[in-house]
C-alpha positions as CSV (number, residue, x, y, z in Angstrom):
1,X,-75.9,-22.3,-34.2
2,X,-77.9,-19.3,-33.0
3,X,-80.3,-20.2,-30.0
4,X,-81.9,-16.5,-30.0
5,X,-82.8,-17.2,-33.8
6,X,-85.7,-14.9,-34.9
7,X,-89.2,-16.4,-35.6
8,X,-91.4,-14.0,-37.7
9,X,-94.8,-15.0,-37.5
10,X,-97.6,-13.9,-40.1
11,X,-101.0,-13.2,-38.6
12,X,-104.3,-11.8,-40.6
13,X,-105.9,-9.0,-39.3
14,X,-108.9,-11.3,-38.0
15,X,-108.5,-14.1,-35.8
16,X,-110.8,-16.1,-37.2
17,X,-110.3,-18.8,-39.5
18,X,-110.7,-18.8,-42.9
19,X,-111.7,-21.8,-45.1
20,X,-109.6,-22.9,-47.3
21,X,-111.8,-22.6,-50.1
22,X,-112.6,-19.0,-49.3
23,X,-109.1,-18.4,-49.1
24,X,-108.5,-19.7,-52.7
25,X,-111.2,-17.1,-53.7
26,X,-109.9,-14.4,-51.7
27,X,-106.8,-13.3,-53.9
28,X,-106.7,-9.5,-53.0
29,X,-103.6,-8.2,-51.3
30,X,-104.1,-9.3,-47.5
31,X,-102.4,-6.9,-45.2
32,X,-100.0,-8.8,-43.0
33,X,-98.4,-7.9,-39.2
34,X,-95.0,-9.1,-37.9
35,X,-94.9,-10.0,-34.7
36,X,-91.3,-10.3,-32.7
37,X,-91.4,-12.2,-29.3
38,X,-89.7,-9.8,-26.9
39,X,-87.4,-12.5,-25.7
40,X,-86.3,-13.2,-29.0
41,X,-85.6,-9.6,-29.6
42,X,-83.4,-9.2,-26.7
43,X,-80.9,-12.0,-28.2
44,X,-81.0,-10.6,-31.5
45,X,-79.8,-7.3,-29.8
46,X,-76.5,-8.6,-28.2
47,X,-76.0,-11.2,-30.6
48,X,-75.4,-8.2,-32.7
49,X,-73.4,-6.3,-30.6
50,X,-71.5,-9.6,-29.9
51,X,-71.1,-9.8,-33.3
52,X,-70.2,-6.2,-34.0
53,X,-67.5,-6.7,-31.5
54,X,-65.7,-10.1,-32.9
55,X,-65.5,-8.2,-36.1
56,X,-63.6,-5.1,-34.5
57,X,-61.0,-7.6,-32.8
58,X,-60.7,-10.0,-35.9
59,X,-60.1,-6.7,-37.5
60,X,-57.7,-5.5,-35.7
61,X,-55.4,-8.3,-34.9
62,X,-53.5,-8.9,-37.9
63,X,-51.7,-5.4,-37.3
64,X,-50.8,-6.4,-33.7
65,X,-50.3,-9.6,-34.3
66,X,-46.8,-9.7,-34.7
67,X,-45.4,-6.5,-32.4
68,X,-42.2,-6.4,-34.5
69,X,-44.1,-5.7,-37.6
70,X,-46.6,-3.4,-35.7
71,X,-43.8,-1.2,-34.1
72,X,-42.9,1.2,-36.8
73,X,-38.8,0.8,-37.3
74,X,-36.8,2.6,-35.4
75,X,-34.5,5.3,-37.0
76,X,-30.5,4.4,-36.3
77,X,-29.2,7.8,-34.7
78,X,-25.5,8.1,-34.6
79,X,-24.4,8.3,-31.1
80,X,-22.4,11.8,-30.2
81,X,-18.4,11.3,-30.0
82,X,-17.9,11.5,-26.8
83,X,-14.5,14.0,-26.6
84,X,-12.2,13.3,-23.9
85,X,-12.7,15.6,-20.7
86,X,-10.5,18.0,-20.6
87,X,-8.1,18.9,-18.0
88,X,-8.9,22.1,-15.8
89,X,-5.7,23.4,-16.3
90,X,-3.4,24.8,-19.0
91,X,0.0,24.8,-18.9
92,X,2.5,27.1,-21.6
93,X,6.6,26.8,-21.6
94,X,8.7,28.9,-23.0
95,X,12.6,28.8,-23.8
96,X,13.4,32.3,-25.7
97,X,14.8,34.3,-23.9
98,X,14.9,32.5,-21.4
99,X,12.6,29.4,-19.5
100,X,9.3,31.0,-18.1
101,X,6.2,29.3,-17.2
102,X,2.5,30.3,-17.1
103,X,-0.7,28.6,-15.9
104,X,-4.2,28.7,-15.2
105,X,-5.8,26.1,-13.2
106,X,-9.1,25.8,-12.1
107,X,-10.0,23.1,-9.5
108,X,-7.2,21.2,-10.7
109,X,-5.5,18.1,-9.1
110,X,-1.9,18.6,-8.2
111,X,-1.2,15.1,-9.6
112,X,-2.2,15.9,-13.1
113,X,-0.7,19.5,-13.0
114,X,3.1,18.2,-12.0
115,X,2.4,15.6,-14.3
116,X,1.7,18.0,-17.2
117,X,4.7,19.9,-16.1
118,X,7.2,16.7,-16.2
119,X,6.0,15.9,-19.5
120,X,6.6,19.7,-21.1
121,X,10.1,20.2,-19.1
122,X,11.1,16.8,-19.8
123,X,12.2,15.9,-16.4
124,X,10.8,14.0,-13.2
125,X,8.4,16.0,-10.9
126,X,7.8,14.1,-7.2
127,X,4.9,15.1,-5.4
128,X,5.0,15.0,-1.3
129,X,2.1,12.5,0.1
130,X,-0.3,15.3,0.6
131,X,0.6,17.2,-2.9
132,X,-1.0,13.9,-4.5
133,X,-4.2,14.2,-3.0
134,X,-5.0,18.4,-3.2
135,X,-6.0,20.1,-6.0
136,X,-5.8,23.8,-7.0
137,X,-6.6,27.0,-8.4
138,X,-4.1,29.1,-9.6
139,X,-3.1,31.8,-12.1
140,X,0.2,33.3,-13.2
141,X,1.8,34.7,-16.3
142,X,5.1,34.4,-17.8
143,X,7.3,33.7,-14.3
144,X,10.9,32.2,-14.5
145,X,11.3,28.8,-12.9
146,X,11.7,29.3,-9.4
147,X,8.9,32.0,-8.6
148,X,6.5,30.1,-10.9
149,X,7.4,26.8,-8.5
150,X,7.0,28.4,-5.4
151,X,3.8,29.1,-5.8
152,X,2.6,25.4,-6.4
153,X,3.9,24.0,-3.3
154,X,5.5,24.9,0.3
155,X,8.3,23.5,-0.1
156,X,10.3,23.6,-3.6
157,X,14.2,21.5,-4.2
158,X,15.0,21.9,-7.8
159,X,18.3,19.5,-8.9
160,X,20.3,21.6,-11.7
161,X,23.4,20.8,-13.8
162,X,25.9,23.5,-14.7
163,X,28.0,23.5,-17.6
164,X,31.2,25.8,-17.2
165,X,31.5,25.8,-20.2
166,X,28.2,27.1,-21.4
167,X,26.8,30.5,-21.0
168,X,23.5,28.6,-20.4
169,X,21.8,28.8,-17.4
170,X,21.8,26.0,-15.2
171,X,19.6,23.0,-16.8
172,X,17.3,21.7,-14.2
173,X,16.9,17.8,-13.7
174,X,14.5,16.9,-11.3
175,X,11.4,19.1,-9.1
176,X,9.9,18.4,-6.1
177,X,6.6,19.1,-4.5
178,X,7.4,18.5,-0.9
179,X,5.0,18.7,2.0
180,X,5.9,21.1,4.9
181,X,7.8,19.0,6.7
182,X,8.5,16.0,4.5
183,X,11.6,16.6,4.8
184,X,14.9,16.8,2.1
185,X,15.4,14.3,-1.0
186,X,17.8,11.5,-1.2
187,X,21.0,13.1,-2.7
188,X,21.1,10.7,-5.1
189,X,17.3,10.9,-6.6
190,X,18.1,12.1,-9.8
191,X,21.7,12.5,-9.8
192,X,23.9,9.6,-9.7
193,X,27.2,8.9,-10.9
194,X,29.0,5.4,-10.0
195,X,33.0,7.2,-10.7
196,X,34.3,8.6,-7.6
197,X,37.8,9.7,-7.4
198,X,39.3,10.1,-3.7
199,X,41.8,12.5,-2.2
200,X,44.9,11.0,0.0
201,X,47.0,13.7,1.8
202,X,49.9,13.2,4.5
203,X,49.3,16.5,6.7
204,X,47.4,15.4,9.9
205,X,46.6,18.8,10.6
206,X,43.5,19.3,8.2
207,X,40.4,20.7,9.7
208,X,42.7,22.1,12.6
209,X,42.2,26.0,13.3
210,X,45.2,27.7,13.7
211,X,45.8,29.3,16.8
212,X,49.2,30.7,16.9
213,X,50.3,33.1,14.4
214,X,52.7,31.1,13.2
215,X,50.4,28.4,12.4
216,X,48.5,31.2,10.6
217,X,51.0,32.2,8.5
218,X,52.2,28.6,7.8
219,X,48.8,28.2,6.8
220,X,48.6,31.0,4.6
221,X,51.8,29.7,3.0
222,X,50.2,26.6,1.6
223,X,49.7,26.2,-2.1
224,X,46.3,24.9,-1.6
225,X,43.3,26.5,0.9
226,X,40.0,25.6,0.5
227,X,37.3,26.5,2.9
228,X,33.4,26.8,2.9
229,X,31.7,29.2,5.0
230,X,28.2,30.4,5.3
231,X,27.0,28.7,1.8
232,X,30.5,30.6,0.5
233,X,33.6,29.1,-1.1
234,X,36.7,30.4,-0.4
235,X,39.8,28.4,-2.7
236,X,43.9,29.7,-2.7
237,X,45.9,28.0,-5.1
238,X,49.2,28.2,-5.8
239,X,50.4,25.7,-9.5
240,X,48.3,23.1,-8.5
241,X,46.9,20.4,-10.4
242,X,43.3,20.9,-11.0
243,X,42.2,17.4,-10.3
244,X,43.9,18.3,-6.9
245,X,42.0,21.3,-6.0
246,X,38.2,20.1,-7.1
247,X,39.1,16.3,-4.8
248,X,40.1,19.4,-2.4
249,X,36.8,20.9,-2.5
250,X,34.8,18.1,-2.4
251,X,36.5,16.7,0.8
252,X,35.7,20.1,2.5
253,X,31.6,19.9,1.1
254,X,31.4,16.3,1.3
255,X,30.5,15.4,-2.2
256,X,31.7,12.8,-4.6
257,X,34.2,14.0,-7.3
258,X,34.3,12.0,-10.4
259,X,37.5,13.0,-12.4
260,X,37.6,12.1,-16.3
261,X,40.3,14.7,-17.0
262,X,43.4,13.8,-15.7
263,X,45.6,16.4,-16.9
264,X,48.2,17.7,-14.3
265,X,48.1,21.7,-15.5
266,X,49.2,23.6,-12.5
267,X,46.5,26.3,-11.7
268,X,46.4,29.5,-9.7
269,X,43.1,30.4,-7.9
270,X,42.8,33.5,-5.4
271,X,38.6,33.5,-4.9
272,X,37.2,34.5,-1.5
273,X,33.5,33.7,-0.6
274,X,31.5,33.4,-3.7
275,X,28.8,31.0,-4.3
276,X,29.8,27.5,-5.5
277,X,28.9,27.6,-9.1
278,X,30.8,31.1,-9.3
279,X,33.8,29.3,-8.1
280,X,33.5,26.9,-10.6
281,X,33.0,29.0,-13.6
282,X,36.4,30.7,-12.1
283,X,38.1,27.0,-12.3
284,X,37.4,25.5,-15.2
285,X,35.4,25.5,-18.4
286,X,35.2,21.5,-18.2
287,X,33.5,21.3,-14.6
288,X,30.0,19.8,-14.3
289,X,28.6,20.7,-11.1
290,X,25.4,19.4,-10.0
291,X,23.6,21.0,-7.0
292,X,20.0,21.1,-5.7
293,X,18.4,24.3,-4.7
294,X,16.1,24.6,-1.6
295,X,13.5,27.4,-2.7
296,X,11.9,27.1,0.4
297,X,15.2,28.3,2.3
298,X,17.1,29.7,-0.1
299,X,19.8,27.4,0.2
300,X,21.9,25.2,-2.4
301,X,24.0,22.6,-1.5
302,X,26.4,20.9,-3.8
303,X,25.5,17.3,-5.0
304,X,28.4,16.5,-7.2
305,X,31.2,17.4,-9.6
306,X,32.9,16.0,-12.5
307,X,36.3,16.9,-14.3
308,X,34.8,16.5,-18.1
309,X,37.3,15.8,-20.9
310,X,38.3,18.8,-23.2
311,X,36.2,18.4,-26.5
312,X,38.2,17.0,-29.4
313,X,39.0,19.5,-31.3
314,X,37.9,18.6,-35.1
315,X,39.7,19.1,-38.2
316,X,38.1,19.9,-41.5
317,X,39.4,17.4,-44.7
């Protein structure tokens, strides 16, 4: 198996013969000398070291035999809940005493803030083309409505609803976040109303300015005057149906009257140049107006009105 296998020779420390006989005689201890070919010792030498080294791999391969077995198990860590980023803006509502609004946004986008907003107020918020894209970073504290809005964008419409009949505020219905010159909503984007009730008069002289002052003073002698002047309503009435006098007013601000309330009471009215929702108050306590304010110009504008039926008065058992 081995071709370097080691050959030990024994020599005496003559090299002469011996007989045999003398040899038989001779039965002292005979030192003896080992001899090692040199050739034969260089095989032994890395035959050993070959050896040396099959035993260190035969040694270590059962432990890396099989690398799932070698690998020492790895220890299941529970990956962290990832929380939900959150937005870089806070918004905070309040109703008592009265609505107010405060914010802080830090690099913000628009989109998420109005949305935010909608979702608190409970009513539609449009953004302009541009609003959708920009974001912002802004701070305020505690501002009513329209300041609080006017800060957000350049240009602000708000769409309200007033209640006569409520010592409420105005509810708003709808905001929008306009670019500069986007220009103004469609009337009906959030208020709509499919009832309109329309007003048919004889006298062919509506709209006409007098000129005379007879025509003045037959003018002034009318039981119904209605005009709207600078953003101001002016309405003289004397016993006139109220159904009469709001289809009035809407002819002269070109809005849609829907009239649920047909009752024929005869009212008087003497108001001079007051703001639309004042004159309403003044009419009625069943008048819904709905208008849109223009924050950016400080207009309003009338959108519509409705005659409400009374409330049904309730009896107790």
């Amino acid at each position: 198996m081995f071709d370097g296998f080691l050959t030990f020779v024994v020599v005496s420390p003559t090299s002469r013969r011996v007989p045999a006989r003398n040899a038989r005689k001779n039965k002292g201890p005979t030192p003896v000398k080992f001899i090692v070919y040199r050739d034969c010792a260089r095989t032994a030498t890395l035959l050993v070291v070959v050896i040396l080294a099959c035993f260190t791999i035969v040694s270590a391969q059962p432990a890396t035999a099989n690398p799932q077995e070698a690998k020492p198990p790895a220890t299941e860590t529970a990956a962290p809940d990832k929380k939900p980023n959150k937005p870089g803006f806070v918004w905070t509502v309040k109703t008592r005493p009265i609505l107010n609004l405060s914010l802080k946004a830090e690099k913000a986008k628009m989109a998420e803030v109005a949305q935010a907003l909608s979702e608190k107020l409970k009513i539609p918020v449009f953004l302009g083309p541009e609003r959708q894209q920009e974001t912002i970073s802004i701070e305020f504290s505690e501002l009513i409505l329209e300041p609080a809005l006017q800060l957000l964008s350049p240009t602000v419409y708000v769409d309200y609803e007033l209640d006569t009949g409520s010592m409420n505020p105005p509810k708003p219905l709808g905001i929008f976040f306009f670019d500069a010159n986007q220009g103004e909503p469609p009337i009906t984007a959030v208020v709509t109303g499919a009832n309109q009730s329309m007003l048919i008069e004889g006298n062919t002289e509506d709209g006409v300015e007098p000129t005379t002052d007879e025509e003045k003073k037959k003018l002034e002698e009318q039981p119904l005057q209605v005009r709207y002047e600078s953003a101001l309503l002016t309405v003289k009435a004397k016993q006139q149906p109220l159904p009469v006098v709001l289809l009035k007013i809407g002819e002269e601000l070109g809005v849609p009257v829907d009239i649920q309330n047909e009752r024929l009471d005869p009212i008087d009215a003497d108001i001079s140049k007051l703001p639309i929702e004042d004159v309403m108050r003044q009419l009625s306590p069943h008048i819904k107006l709905y208008y849109r304010a223009d924050l950016t110009r400080g207009n309003k504008r009338a959108l519509r009105m409705v005659l409400a039926e009374p409330p049904k008065a309730t009896h107790g058992p």
